[in-house]
C-alpha positions as CSV (number, residue, x, y, z in Angstrom):
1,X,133.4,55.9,149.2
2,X,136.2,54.3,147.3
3,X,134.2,52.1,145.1
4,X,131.5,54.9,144.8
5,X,133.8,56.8,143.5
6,X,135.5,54.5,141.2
7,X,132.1,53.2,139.9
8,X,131.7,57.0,138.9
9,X,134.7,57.2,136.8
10,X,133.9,54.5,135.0
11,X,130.4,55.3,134.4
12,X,131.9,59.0,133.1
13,X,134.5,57.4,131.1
14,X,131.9,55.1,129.7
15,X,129.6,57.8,129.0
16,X,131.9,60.1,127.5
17,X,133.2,57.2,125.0
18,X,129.6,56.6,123.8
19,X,129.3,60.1,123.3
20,X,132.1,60.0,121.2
21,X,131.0,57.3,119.3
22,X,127.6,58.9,119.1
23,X,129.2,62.5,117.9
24,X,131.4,60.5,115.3
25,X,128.2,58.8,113.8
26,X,126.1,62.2,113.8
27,X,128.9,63.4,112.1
28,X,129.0,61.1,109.4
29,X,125.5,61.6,109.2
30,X,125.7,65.5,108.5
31,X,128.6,65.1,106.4
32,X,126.8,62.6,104.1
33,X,124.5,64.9,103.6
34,X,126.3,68.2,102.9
35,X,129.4,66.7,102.1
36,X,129.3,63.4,100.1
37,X,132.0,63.2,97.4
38,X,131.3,59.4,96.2
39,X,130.8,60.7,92.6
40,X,134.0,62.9,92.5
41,X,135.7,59.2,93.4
42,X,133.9,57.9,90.6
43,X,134.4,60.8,88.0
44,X,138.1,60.4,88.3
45,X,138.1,57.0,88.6
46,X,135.6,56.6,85.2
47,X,136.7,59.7,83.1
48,X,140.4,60.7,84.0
49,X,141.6,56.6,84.4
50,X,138.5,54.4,82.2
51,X,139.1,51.1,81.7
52,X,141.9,49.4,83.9
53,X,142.4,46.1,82.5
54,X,145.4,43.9,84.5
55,X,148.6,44.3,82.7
56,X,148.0,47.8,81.4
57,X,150.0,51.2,82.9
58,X,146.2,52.5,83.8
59,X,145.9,49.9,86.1
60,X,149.2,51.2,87.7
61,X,147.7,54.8,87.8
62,X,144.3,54.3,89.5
63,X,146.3,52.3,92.2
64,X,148.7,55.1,93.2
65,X,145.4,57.8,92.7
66,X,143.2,55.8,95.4
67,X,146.0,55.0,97.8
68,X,147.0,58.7,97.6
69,X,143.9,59.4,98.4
70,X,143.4,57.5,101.4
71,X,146.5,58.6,102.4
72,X,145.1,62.0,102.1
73,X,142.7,61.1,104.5
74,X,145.0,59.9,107.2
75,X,144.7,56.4,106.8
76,X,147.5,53.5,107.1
77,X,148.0,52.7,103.7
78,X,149.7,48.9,102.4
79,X,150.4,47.7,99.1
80,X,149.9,43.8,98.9
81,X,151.6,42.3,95.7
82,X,149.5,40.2,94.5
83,X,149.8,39.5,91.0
84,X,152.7,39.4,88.8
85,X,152.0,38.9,84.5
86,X,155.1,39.1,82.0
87,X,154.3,41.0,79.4
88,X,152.3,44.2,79.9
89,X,149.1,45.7,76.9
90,X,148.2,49.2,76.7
91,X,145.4,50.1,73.9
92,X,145.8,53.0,72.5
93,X,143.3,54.5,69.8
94,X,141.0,52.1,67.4
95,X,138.9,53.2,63.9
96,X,137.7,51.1,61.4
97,X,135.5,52.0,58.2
98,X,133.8,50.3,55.3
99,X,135.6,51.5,52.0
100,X,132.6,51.1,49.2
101,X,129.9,54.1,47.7
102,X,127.9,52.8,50.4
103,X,130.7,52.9,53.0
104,X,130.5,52.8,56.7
105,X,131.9,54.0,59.8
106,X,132.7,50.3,61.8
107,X,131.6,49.6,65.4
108,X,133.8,47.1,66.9
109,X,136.0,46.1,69.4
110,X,139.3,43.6,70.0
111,X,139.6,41.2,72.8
112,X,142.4,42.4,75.2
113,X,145.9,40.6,74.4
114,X,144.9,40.5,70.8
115,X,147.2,42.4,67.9
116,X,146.4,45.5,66.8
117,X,147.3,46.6,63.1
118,X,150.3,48.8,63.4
119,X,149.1,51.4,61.7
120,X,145.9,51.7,59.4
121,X,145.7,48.1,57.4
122,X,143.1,47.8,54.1
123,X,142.4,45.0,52.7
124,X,139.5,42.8,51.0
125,X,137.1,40.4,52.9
126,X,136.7,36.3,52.8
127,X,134.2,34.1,54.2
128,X,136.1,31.5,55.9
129,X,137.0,28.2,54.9
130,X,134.7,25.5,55.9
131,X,136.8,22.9,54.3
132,X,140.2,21.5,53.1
133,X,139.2,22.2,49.8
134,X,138.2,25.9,50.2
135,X,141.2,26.0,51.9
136,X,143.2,25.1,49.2
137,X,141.1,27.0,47.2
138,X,141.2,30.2,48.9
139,X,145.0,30.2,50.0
140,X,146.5,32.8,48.0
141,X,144.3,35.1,48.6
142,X,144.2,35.2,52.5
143,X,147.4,37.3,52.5
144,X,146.3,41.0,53.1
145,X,142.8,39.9,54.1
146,X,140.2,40.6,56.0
147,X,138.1,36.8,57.4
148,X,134.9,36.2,58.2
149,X,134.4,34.0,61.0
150,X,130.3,32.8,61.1
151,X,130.7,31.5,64.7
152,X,127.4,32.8,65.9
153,X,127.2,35.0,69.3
154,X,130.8,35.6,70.9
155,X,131.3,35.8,74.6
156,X,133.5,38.5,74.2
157,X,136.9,36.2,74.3
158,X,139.5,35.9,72.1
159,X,139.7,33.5,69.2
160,X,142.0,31.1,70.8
161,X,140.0,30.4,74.0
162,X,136.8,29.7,75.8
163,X,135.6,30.3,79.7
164,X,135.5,26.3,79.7
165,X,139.2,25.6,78.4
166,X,141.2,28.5,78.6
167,X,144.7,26.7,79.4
168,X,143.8,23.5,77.0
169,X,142.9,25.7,73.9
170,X,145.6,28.1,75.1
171,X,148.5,25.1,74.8
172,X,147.3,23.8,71.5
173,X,147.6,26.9,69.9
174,X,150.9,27.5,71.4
175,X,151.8,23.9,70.1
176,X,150.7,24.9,67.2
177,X,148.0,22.4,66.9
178,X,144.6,23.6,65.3
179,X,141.9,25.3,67.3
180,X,139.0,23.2,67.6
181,X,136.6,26.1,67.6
182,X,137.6,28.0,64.1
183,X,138.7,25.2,61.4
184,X,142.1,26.3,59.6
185,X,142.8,29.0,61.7
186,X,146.8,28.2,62.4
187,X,146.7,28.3,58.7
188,X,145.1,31.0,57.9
189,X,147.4,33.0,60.4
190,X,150.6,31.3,58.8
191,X,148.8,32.5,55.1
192,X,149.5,36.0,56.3
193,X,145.8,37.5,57.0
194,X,145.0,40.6,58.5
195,X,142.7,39.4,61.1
196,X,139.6,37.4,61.8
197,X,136.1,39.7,62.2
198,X,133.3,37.8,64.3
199,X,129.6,38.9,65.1
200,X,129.2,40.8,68.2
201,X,125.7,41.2,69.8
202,X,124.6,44.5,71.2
203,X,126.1,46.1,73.7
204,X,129.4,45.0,73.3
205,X,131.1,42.4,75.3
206,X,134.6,42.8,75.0
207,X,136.9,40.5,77.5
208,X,140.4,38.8,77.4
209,X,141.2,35.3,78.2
210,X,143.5,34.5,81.4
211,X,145.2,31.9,80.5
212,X,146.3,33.5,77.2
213,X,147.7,36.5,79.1
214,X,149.7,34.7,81.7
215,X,151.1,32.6,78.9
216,X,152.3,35.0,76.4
217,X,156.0,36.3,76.1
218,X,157.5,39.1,73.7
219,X,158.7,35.9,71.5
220,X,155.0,34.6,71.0
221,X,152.7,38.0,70.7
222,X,149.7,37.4,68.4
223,X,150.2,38.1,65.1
224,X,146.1,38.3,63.2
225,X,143.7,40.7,64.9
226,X,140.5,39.1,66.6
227,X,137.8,41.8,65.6
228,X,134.7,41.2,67.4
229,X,132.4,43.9,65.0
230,X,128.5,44.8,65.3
231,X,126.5,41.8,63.9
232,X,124.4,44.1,61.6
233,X,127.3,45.8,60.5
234,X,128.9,41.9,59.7
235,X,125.5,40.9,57.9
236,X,125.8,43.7,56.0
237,X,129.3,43.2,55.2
238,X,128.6,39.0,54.8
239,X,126.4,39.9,52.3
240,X,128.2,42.5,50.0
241,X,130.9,39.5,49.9
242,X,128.5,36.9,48.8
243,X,127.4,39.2,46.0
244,X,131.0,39.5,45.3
245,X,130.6,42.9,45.4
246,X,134.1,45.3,45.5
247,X,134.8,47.1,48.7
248,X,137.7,46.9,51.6
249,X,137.9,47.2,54.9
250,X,140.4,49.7,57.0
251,X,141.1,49.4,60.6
252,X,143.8,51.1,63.0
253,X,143.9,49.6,66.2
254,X,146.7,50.4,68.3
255,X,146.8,47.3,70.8
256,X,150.4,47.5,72.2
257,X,152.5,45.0,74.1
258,X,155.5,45.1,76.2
259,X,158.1,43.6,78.4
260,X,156.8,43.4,82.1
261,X,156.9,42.1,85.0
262,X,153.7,44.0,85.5
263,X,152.8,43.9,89.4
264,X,149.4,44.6,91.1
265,X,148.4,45.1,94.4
266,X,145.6,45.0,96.7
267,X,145.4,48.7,98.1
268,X,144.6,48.2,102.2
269,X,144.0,51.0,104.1
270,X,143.3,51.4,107.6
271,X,141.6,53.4,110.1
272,X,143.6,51.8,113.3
273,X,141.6,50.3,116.4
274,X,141.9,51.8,119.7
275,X,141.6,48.9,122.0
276,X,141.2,45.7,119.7
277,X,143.8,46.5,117.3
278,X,144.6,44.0,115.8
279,X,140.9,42.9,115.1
280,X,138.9,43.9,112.2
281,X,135.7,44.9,109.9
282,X,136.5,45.1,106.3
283,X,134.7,46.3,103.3
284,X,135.8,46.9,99.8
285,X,135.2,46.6,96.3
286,X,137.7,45.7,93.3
287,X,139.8,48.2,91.3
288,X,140.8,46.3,87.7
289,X,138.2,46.5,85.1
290,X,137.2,45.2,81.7
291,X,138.6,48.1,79.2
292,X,135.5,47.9,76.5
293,X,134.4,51.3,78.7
294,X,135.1,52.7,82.1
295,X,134.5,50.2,84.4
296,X,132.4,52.5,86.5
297,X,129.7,50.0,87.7
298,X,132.0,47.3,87.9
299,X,133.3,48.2,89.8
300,X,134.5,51.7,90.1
301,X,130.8,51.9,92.0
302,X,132.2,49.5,94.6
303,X,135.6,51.6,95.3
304,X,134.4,54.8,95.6
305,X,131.5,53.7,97.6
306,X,134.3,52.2,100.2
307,X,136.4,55.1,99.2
308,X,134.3,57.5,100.8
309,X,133.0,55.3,103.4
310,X,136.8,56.1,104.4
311,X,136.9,59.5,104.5
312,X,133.7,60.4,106.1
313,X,135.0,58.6,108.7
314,X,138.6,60.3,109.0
315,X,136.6,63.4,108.7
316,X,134.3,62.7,111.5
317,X,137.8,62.0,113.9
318,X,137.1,58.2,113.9
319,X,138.8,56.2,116.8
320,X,137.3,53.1,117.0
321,X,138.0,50.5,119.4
322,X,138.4,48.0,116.5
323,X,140.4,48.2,113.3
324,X,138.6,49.2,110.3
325,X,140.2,48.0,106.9
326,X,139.2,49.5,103.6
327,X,140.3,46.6,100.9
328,X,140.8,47.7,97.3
329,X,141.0,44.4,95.4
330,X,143.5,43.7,91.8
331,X,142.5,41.7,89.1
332,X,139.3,40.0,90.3
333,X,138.4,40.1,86.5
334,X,141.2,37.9,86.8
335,X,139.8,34.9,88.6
336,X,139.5,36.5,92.2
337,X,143.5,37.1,92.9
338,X,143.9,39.7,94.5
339,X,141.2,38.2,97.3
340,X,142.4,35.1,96.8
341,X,145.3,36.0,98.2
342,X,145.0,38.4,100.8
343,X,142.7,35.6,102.4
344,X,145.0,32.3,101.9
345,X,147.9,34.0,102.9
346,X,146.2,35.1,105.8
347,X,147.1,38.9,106.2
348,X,144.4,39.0,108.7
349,X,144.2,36.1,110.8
350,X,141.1,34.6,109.9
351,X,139.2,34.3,113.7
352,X,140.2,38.3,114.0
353,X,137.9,39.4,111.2
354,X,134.3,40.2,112.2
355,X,132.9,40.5,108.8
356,X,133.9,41.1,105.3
357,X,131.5,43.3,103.4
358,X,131.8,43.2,99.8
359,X,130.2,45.7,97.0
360,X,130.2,44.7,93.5
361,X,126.7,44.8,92.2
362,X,124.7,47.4,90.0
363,X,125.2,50.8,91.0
364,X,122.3,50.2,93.4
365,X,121.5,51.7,97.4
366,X,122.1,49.3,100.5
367,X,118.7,49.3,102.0
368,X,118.6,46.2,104.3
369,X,121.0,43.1,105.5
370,X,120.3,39.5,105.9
371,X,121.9,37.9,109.1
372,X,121.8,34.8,111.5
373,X,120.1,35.0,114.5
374,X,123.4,35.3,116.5
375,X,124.5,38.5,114.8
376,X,121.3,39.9,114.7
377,X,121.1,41.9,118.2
378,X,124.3,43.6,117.1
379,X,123.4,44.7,113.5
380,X,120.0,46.0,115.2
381,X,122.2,48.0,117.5
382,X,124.4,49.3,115.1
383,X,122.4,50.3,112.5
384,X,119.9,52.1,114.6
385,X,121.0,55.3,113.8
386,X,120.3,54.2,109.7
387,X,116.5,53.9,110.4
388,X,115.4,57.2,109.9
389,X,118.6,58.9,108.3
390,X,116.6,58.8,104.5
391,X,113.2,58.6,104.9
392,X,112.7,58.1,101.1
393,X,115.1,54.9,101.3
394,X,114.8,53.1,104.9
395,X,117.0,50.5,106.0
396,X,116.0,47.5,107.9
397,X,118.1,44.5,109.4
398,X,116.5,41.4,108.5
399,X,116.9,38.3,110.9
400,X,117.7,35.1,108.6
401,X,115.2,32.2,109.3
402,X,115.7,28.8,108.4
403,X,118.7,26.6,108.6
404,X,122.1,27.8,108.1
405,X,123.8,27.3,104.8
406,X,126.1,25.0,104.1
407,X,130.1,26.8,103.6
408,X,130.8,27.4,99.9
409,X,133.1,24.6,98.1
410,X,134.6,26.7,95.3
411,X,134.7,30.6,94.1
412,X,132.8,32.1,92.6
413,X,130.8,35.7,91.7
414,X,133.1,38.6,93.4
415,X,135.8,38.9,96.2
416,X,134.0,37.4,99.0
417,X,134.3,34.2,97.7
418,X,137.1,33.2,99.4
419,X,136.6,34.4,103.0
420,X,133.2,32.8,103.0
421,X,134.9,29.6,101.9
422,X,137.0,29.8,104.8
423,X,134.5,30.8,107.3
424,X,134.8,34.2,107.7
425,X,131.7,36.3,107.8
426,X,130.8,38.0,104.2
427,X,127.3,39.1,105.1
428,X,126.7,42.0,102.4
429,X,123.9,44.7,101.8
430,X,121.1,44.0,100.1
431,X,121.0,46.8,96.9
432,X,117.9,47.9,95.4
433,X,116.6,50.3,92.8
434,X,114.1,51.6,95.2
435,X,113.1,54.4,93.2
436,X,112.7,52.4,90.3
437,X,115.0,53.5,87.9
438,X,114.7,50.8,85.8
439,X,118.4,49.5,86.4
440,X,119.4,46.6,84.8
441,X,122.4,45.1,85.2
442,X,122.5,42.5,82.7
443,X,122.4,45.0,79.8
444,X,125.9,47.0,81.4
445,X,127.8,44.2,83.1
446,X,130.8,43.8,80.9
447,X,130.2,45.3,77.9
448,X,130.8,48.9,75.9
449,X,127.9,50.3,78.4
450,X,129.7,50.3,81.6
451,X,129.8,54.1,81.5
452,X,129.5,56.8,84.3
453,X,126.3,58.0,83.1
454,X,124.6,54.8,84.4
455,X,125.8,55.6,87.9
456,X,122.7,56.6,90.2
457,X,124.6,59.2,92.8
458,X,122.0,59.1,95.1
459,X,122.1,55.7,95.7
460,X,125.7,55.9,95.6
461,X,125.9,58.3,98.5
462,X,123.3,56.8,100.6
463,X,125.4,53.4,100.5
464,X,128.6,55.2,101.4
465,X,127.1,56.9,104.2
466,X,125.5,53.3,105.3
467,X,128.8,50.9,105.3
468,X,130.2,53.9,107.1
469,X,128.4,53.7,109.7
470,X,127.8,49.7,110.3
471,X,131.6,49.5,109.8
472,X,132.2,51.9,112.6
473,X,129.6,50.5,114.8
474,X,130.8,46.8,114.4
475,X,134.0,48.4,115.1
476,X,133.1,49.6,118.6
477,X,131.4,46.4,120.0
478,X,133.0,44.5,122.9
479,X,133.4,41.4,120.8
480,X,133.6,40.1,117.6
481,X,130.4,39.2,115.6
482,X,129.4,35.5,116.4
483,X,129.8,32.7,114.1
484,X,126.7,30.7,115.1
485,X,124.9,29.9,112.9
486,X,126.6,31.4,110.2
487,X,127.2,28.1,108.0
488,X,126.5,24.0,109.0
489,X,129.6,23.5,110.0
């Protein structure tokens, strides 16, 4: 009678904790139906914060707004330091206009860590130098100009670097050695000009260089401005200075620096396990942005996504048997840093992680996900209840064939990088325009475009709603996800 009566207790208390987990689930279900806020994340993250560039005071701001917010919630909330910079930029306003009978409003934008004018600046234009001579030639009257740099298609960098030499073009022009790339530029800053205008292809790619940011200190701020201007607008304006024709230029840019330290942190919040506490899932997406626009597909899609992912899960009384950890990444723009070093520093030891899931694509919905053969019993179980949740965007769990991979040697793409170099599980969503929307990400990535207008909130919520629920049941399972398989090694 004993053991009958034991095996009965067990079998309720089983019973009644799969309920649970079952009423959880349906509630995240209902709620990301009738209750999905992913685009009120992404509204204030896009239109009350914009760009949030590492270094700047708005960087600062969306980091206390999304750790209030999952505080909010109810979650365990830590601040990781991860990044320290010197010397702080804010951009404030920035015109410009063609002065002429013909005149012109300018499109254009400035590198970030690049001088701004202080206050409006006018002055006449010059083609630049090609050699000593014109140099020579031209000297006197660089002082108060505006140059012309005919370097062809710009990457969006600064002047005085390159994504293949940062530090080494960084040093010389620190050593005051010429820059390679722009002949008699050292010069031509020491002749007093304005600022150096390139061609810019459309839509805008505006970016900042790493190195150049680390290295600079209130005793070395950049003196010219690095305009990088619409290259029909620059033909046009070429042109009129071939035919020597009389007109100036006036731009106000207010690029301002300041004494730092500036500090950044990865924003970890967590939803704490029942029985396996100090095992987890993670998911996240990364918080700095290029400040050109809003950042709002890269990656302020990603954050609210794991934002809400979060809450509909604190809403639905979540108490899963394994930790759940909602990672809000700094300064991946940067190189990857705040991943970097959440994973080497091992804040999670790495054999206690189950999987990693990363979101830093195209605004796109998580319909399906790729995994070894050894996971793929518990992903099927899991993400049975995602079959028929949206009929118009089903959701399949794909067993990988073939051999495994072989473990990544360097970083590379987005903030997985560095768990999957180390092993640990990164398996992400496959996202897809499934209604055919005609998204491409190509044409926003980076550049003036990245606007919350090309957001698609039904995607959006459907992913939300999908991480939530994997995460939760990968959370519940008796054991961590298997690494067979998952790499050669």
């Amino acid at each position: 009678m004993k053991r009958t009566f034991t095996t009965i207790c067990l079998v309720l208390i089983m019973t009644m904790a799969l309920g649970a987990q079952d009423k959880v689930t349906k509630t995240v279900l209902e709620l990301g139906r009738t209750d999905n806020r992913t685009m009120e994340h992404a509204d204030y993250i896009a239109r009350n914060i914009g760009g949030r560039l590492v270094g700047t005071h708005m960087l600062h701001h969306a980091e206390d707004w999304v750790a209030e917010q999952f505080r909010s919630w109810g979650l365990e909330v830590t601040m990781q330091e991860a990044v320290e910079i010197g010397v702080g930029f804010d951009r404030g306003p920035w015109s410009g206009r063609m002065l002429s009978e013909d005149g012109m409003t300018l499109h254009f934008g400035t590198p970030a860590y690049t001088a701004g004018t202080r206050g409006p600046q006018k002055g006449r234009v010059l083609l630049e130098p090609k050699t000593q001579q014109d140099f020579n030639r031209i000297k006197g009257a660089l002082k108060g100009a505006w140059v012309l740099l005919e370097t062809g298609p710009t990457s969006g960098l600064a002047i005085d670097s390159s994504p293949k030499a940062d530090s080494t073009r960084a040093a010389q022009l620190a050593a005051g050695k010429e820059d390679v790339s722009v002949p008699f530029y050292r010069q031509m800053v020491d002749a007093g000009v304005l600022g150096f205008i390139r061609p810019s292809k459309m839509p805008m790619q505006v970016l900042y260089n790493r190195a150049t940011c680390f290295d600079i200190t209130m005793d070395n701020l950049p003196k010219a401005c690095d305009i990088l201007l619409d290259e029909h607008q620059f033909e046009t304006i070429k042109q009129k200075v071939v035919d020597r024709q009389d007109f100036q230029l006036e731009f106000d840019i207010r690029n301002h620096f300041f004494p730092g330290p500036m500090k950044y942190h990865n924003i970890l919040a967590v939803i704490k396990g029942t029985k396996y506490p100090d095992e987890y899932v993670l998911m996240g997406g990364h918080l700095d942005a290029y400040d050109i626009a809003t950042g709002s597909t890269d990656d302020g899609q990603g954050v609210c996504v794991t934002m809400e992912a979060a809450r509909l899960l604190a809403a639905a009384g979540a108490k899963p048997k394994r930790s759940i950890m909602f990672c809000i990444w700094t300064a991946e723009e940067y190189g990857l840093l705040g991943s970097k070093y959440f994973v080497q520093n091992k804040t999670i030891p790495w054999d206690k992680i189950s999987n990693y899931f990363n979101r830093d694509g195209g605004p796109l919905a998580a319909v399906s996900i790729t995994v070894p053969p050894a996971m793929y019993d518990d992903f099927v179980e899991v993400c049975e209840p995602l079959k028929d949740y949206n009929p118009d965007i089903p959701f399949e769990v794909i067993k990988r064939e073939g051999e495994p991979q072989a473990r990544p040697t360097s970083a590379g793409g987005s903030d997985h990088a560095y768990f999957a170099m180390n092993g640990i599980p990164a398996i992400s969503f496959r996202e897809q325009d499934i209604f055919g929307y005609d998204f491409i990400y190509r044409d926003i990535w980076h550049t003036e475009d990245d606007l919350y207008d090309k957001l698609i909130p039904e995607y959006l919520e459907h992913s939300a709603v999908v991480q939530a629920v994997t995460a939760y049941g990968l959370a519940n399972l008796n054991h961590l996800l298997s690494r067979d398989g998952l790499y050669k090694d």
